[in-house]
C-alpha positions in Angstrom: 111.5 123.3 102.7 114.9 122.8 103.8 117.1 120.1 102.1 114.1 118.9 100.5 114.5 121.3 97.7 110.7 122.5 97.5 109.3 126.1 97.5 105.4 125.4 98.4 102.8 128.3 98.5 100.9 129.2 101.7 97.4 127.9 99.5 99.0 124.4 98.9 100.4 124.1 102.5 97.1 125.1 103.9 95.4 122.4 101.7 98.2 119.9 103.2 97.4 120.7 106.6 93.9 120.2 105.7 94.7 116.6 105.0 97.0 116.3 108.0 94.0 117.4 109.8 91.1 114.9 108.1 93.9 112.2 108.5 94.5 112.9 112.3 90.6 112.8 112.9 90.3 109.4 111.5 93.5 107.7 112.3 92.6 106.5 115.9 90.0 104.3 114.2 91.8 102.9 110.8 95.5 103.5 112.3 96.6 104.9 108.7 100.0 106.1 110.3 102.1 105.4 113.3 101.1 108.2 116.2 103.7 111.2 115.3 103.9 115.0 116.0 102.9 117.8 113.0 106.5 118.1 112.3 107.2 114.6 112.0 104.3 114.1 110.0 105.0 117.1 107.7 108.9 115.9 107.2 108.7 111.8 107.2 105.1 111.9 105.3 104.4 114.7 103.5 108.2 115.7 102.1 109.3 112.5 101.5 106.1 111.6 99.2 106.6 114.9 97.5 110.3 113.6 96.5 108.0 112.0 94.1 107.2 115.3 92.1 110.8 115.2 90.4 110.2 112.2 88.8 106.3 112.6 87.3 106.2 114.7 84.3 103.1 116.8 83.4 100.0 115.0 83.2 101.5 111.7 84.7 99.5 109.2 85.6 100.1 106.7 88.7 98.8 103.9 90.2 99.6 103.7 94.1 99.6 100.2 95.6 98.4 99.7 99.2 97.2 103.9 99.5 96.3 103.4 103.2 96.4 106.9 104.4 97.1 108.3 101.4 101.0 108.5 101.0 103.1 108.9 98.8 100.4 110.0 96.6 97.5 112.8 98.3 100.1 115.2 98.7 101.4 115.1 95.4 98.3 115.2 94.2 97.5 118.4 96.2 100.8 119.9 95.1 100.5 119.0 91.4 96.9 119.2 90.3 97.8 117.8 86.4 98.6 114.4 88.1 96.0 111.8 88.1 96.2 108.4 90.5 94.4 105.3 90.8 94.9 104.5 94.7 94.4 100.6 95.0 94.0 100.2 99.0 92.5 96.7 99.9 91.0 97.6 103.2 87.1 99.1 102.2 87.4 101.0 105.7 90.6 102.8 104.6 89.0 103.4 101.1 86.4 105.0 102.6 89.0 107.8 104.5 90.8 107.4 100.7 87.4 108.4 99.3 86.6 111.7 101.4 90.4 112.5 101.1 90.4 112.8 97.4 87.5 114.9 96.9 88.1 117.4 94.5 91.7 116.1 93.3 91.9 113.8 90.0 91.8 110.1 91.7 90.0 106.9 91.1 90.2 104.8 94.8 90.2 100.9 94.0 89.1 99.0 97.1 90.5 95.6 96.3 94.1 93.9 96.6 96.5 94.8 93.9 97.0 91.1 92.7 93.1 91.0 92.4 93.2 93.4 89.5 94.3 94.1 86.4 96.7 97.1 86.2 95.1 100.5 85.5 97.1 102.3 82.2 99.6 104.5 84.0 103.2 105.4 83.9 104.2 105.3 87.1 103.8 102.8 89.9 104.1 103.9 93.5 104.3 102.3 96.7 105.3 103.4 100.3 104.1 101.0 103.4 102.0 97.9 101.7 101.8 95.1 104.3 104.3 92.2 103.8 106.1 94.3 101.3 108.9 92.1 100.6 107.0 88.6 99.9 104.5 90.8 97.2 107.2 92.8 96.0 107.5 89.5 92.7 103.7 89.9 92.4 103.8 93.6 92.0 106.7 93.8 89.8 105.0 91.2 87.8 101.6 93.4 87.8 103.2 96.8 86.9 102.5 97.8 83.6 105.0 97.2 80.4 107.2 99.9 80.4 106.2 101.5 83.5 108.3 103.3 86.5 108.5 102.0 90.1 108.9 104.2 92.2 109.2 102.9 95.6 110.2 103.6 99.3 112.1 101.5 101.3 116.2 100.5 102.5 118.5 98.1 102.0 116.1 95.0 101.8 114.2 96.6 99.1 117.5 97.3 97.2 118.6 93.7 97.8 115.4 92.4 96.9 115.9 94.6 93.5 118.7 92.9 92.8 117.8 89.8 92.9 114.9 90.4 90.5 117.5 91.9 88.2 115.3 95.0 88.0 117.3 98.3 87.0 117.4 100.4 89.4 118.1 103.8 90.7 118.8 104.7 94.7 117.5 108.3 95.9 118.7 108.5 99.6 115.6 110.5 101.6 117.0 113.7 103.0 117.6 113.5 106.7 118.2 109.7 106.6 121.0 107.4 106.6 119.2 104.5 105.3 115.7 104.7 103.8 115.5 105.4 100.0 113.9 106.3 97.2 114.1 103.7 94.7 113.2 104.2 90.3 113.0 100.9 89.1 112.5 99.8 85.7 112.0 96.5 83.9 
């Protein structure tokens, strides 16, 4: 998969495209991800989330913040069956697509705002396109579990913003971008 460093079998691309094709069919109504072409989708959604796999040893457990349609974490999950995810997605209409997505693959969908719950027992926090990112970016490092990894999407604003929270923090530059990141941050 090209400078993205993965060697996929033909059953696990098939089961992505199955995904791609569930989340094509109900985008129009729930707008989970901008309008793009298969190739676009496969490279800027489903590669970049699976940058994630590096980082989550066997059996890790995640909690993703604002799932929407279902990146960072369905296609991980599709690639690496030992991984199990809460999805916390606040919109009950998206949670329903989150719902129907998931069958069959080790996920719990939580259909309320992040700040409304207490944090599920995981290792790893994800988090790729929640709404207003920047101004509930305290409250969710705040809400991430003791001890817990971060791992998050975003560019220089998000790295700033890191910063200033004094959060440690490593910068994973996406392949084929000049500025949007993967960020491992730890308190």
């Amino acid at each position: 998969m090209g400078s993205f460093d993965l060697d996929l079998p033909a059953e696990t691309i098939s089961r992505l495209g199955e995904y791609y094709s569930l989340l094509t069919r109900w985008n129009d109504r729930l707008h989970l991800v901008a309008p793009c072409t298969p190739e676009e989708f496969a490279v800027r959604h489903v590669l970049e989330s699976l940058m994630l796999l590096k980082h989550l040893p066997q059996n890790a457990t995640i909690a993703d913040i604002g799932s929407g349609g279902g990146l960072p974490i369905i296609p991980c999950l599709i690639v690496r069956p030992d991984l199990a995810a809460t999805l916390i997605e606040s919109s009950q209409k998206k949670s329903v697509f989150l719902r129907e997505a998931t069958r069959g693959l080790k996920a719990t969908i939580i259909a309320q705002p992040f700040e409304q719950i207490d944090p599920p027992p995981v290792e790893f926090v994800t988090c790729r396109a929640l709404d207003q990112f920047m101004q509930k970016l305290p409250a969710l490092l705040d809400w991430a579990p003791v001890g817990s990894t971060l791992l998050l999407f975003g560019g220089e604003t998000l790295r700033e913003e890191l910063r200033k929270a004094s959060v440690n923090f490593e910068a994973l530059l996406i392949p084929q971008s000049e500025k949007r990141f993967l960020f491992l941050a730890t308190d």
